[in-house]
N, C-alpha and C positions, 0 to 999 in steps of 0.2 A: 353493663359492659360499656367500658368507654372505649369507642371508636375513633382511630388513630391510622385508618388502612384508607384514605380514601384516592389513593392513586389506582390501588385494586377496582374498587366500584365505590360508585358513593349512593347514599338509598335514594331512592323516586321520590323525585318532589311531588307535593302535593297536585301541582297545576299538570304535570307530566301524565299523573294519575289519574285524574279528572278527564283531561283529553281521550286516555287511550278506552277509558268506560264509553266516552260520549259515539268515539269513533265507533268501538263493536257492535255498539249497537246501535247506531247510525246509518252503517257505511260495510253491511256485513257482505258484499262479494267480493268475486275473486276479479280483480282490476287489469284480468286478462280478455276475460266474462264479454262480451259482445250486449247483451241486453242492459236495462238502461238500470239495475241495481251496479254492473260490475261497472259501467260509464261511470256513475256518482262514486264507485271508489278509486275510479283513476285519476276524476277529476282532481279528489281529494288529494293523490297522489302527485298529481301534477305541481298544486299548490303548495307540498310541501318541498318538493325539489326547485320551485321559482325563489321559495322563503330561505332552503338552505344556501342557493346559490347567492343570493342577496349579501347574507349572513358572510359569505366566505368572498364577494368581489371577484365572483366568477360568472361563468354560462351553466344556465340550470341543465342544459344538455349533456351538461359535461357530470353531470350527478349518478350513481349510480350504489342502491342500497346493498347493504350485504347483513350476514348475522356479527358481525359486531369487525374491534379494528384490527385481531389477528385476521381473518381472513379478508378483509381489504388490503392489509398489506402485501398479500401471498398475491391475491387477483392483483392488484394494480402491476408490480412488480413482474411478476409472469409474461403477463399479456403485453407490457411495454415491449418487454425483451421477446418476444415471440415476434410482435409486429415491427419490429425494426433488425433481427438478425442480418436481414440484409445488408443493412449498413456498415456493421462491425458485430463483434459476439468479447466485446469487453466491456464489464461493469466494475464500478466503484462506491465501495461503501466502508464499512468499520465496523469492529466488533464494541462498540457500542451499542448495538441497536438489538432489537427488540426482539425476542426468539424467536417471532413469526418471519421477521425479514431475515435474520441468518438461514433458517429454514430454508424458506424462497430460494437464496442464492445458493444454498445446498444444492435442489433440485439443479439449477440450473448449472452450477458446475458439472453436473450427472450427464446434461444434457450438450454440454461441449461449449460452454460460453468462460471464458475467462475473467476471475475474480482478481480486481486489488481491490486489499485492506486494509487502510491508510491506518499510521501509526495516530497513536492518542496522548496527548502531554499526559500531565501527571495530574493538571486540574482538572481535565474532564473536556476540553475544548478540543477542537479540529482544527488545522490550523489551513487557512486560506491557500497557501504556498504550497504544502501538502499535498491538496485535491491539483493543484493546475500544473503539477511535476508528474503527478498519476496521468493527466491523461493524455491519449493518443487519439490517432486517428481513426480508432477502432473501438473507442468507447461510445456506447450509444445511451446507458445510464449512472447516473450516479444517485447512491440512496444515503440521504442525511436525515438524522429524526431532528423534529424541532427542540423538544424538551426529554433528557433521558428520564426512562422511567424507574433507574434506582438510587440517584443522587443528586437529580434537576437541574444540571446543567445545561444551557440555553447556547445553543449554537447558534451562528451569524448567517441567519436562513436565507436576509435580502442579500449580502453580497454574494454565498453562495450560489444563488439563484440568476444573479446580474451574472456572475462567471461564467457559467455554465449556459445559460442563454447565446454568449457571444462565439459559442462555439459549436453553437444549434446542437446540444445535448439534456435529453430530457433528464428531468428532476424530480427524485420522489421524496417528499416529505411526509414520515409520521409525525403526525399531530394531534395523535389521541391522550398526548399528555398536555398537551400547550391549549388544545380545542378550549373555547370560552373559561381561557384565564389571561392569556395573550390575544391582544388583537391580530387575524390572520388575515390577510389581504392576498389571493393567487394569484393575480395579475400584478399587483406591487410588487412580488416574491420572485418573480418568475418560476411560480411553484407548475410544473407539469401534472404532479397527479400527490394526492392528497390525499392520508387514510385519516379519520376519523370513529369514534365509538361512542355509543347510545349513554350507557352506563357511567362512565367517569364525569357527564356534564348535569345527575342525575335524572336521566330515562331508564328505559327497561332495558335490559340486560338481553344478550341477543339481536341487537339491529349495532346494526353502522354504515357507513359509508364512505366513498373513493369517490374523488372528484377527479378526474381526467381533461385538460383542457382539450375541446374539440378537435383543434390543431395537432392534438399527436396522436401518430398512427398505435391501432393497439391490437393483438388477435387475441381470440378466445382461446381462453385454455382447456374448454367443452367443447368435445362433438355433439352438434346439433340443438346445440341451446338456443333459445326462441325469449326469452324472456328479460328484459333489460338488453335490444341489441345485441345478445347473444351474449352479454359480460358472464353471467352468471344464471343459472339455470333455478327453478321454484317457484313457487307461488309467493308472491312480497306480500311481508305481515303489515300490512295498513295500519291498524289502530300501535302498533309498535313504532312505525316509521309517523304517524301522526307525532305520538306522545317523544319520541324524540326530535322531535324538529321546536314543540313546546317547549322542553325541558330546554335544549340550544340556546333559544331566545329569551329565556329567564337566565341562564349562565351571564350570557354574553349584556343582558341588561344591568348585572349585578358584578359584572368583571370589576370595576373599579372597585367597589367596594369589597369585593374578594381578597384581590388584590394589597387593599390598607389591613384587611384585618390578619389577614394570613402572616405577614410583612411583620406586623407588630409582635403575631406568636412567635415565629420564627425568631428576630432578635431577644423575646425573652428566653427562648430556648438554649438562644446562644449563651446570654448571661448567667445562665444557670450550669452548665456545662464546663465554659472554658477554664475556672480554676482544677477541672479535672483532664486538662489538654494532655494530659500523661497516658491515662487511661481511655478515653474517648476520643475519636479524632472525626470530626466533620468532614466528608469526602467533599469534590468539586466547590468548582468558582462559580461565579454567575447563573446563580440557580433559579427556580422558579419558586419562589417566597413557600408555599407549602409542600414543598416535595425535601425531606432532609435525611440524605443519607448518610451512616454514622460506621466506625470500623471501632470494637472494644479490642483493647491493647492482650486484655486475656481471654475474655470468654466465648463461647461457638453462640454466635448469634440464634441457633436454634434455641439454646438454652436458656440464652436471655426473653426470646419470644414467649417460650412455654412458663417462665417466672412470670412474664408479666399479666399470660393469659390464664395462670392462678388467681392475678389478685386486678381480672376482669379488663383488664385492660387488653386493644386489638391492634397490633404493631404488626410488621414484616420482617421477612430476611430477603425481602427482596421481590423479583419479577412473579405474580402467582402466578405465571405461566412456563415456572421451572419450580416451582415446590411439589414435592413429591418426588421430584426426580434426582435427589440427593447431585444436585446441578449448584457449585454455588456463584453469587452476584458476577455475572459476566463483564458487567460492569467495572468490576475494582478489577478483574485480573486484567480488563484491556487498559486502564490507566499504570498498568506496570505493578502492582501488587500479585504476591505470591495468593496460591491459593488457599494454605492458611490464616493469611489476611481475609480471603473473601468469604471463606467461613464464621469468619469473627461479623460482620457484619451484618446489622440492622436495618430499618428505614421506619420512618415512621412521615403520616403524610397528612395534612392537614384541611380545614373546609373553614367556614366565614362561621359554620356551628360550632367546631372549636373555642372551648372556654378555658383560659389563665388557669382556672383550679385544674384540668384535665391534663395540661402537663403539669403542675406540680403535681399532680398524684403517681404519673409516669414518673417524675424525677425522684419521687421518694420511692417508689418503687426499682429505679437502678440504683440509687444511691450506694447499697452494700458492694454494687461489683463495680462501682468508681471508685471507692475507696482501697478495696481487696485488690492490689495491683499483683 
């Protein structure tokens, strides 16, 4: 099978691997434990929160793990908005983002806080102007993802960060697409809280994390949770939370080089495609070099997926955390496409393992349904 999904998950590096064996059984208690097994796994723990906070140009205090970056998004988001209701009960964000954060703001509409959601051009950007006409004197957050996760368009994170700073409103950024492929700096950003995921930087599946800078006030969205400051209630998987903080600093060592070779698939991709700009059309602008999402002019992107997972090849239609749910790409219907558009719809997502012959075997594999208009 050739592997073409890795916006979804991409598999565990080898060194990611390695860590989380050495950890279990290294480092087997529970780092809540008081005797001097669970001590060595907090330390351990400690040193992974000093290393990611390093990594992201923040306060490792501000670090806190979760099971991967749907539920970082839900905690960060929640507890912002819990811990500052006082101030105002309006947020802003866009249906752009990531089905965990629309969720979120579900709840919280439930909950009596007021949503705007800013409109979206047609390339897939936010537009600056936009966000600072939304807001009032009663907004207390605004949620912008860095990199979308069905077409990779790259939003303007430091200015909206500088914006929003000058109006002392906090800022949530997903960045479980951009994590160690973009350099992320939360203090350059004026990023307030930061979700992150294990999995897409290849670690294990199951762990992530929300970075909160100290400075902003947050309340739990648990009665009586004791663990992480009260953010989040459980026992933290150490040897998960090791091999992802591993896996982070191999991403982020090999960013540039991700970066050149991703960038190079990507334009051959393009070359190969655009004499069929009738039939396929490349969604957003300023994307992230491996994330490429594509709308076919005739056929229901499920179909095109299941053709291609005939002949071994692993593509998308989209968010895996709307498959199943006959939900289609949120993404195209917020840039103004019908939802028969966002049915037609693909993605396919790339890594620095991606090899030239793996999309042309993908290219000769749609070839029949660029032609068949």
């Amino acid at each position: 099978m050739i592997y073409l999904d890795y916006a979804a998950s991409a598999p565990m590096r080898k060194e990611a691997l390695d860590t989380y064996y050495k950890a279990a059984t290294s480092f087997p208690g529970n780092a809540s434990s008081l005797h001097d097994t669970g001590t060595a796994a907090d330390d351990l723990l400690q040193e992974c929160r000093k290393e990611l906070g390093t990594i992201l140009g923040g306060d490792p205090n501000g670090i806190y793990f979760t099971s991967g970056g749907s539920e970082s998004n839900d905690l960060a988001i929640r507890s912002i908005a819990k811990g500052n209701a006082h101030r105002g009960r309006h947020i802003i964000t866009s249906k752009l983002e990531h089905p965990s954060v629309l969720g979120a703001f579900t709840v919280l509409e439930e909950e009596g806080f007021e949503l705007t959601y800013l409109p979206v051009q047609d390339n897939g950007l936010i537009s600056l102007q936009d966000i600072e006409k939304a807001l009032t004197n009663e907004t207390i957050l605004v949620a912008i993802q860095h990199v979308n996760h069905e077409i990779g368009t790259t939003q303007q994170i430091q200015k909206i960060g500088s914006l929003l700073k000058k109006h002392s409103i906090a800022f949530h950024c997903d960045a479980v697409q951009s994590f160690g492929k973009i350099p992320i700096d939360v203090h350059e950003n004026c990023i307030s809280s930061l979700s992150l995921s294990s999995h897409k930087v290849g670690g294990p599946q199951g762990v992530g994390a929300v970075y909160i800078d100290p400075s902003v006030h947050w309340k739990s969205t648990y009665k009586f949770a004791t663990h992480q400051k009260g953010f989040r209630p459980g026992t933290l998987n150490v040897p998960g939370i090791a091999s992802f903080i591993t896996a982070a600093a191999c991403a982020v060592n090999e960013m540039k080089e991700h970066h050149e070779k991703t960038m190079m698939l990507r334009n051959m991709w393009i070359h190969l495609v655009t004499p069929h700009h009738e039939a396929i059309q490349i969604e957003g602008i300023n994307q992230l070099p491996s994330i490429i999402g594509m709308t076919s002019s005739s056929f229901q992107g499920q179909w095109l997926l299941l053709e291609c997972n005939r002949q071994e090849l692993a593509i998308s239609i989209g968010s895996a955390c709307h498959i199943g749910q006959q939900i289609p790409a949120t993404t195209i219907t917020a840039i103004g496409k019908t939802i028969d558009e966002a049915n037609r719809f693909i993605r396919i997502s790339l890594s620095a393992e991606t090899s030239r012959s793996d999309l042309e075997q993908l290219y000769q594999a749609l070839t029949p349904y660029l032609k068949n208009r």
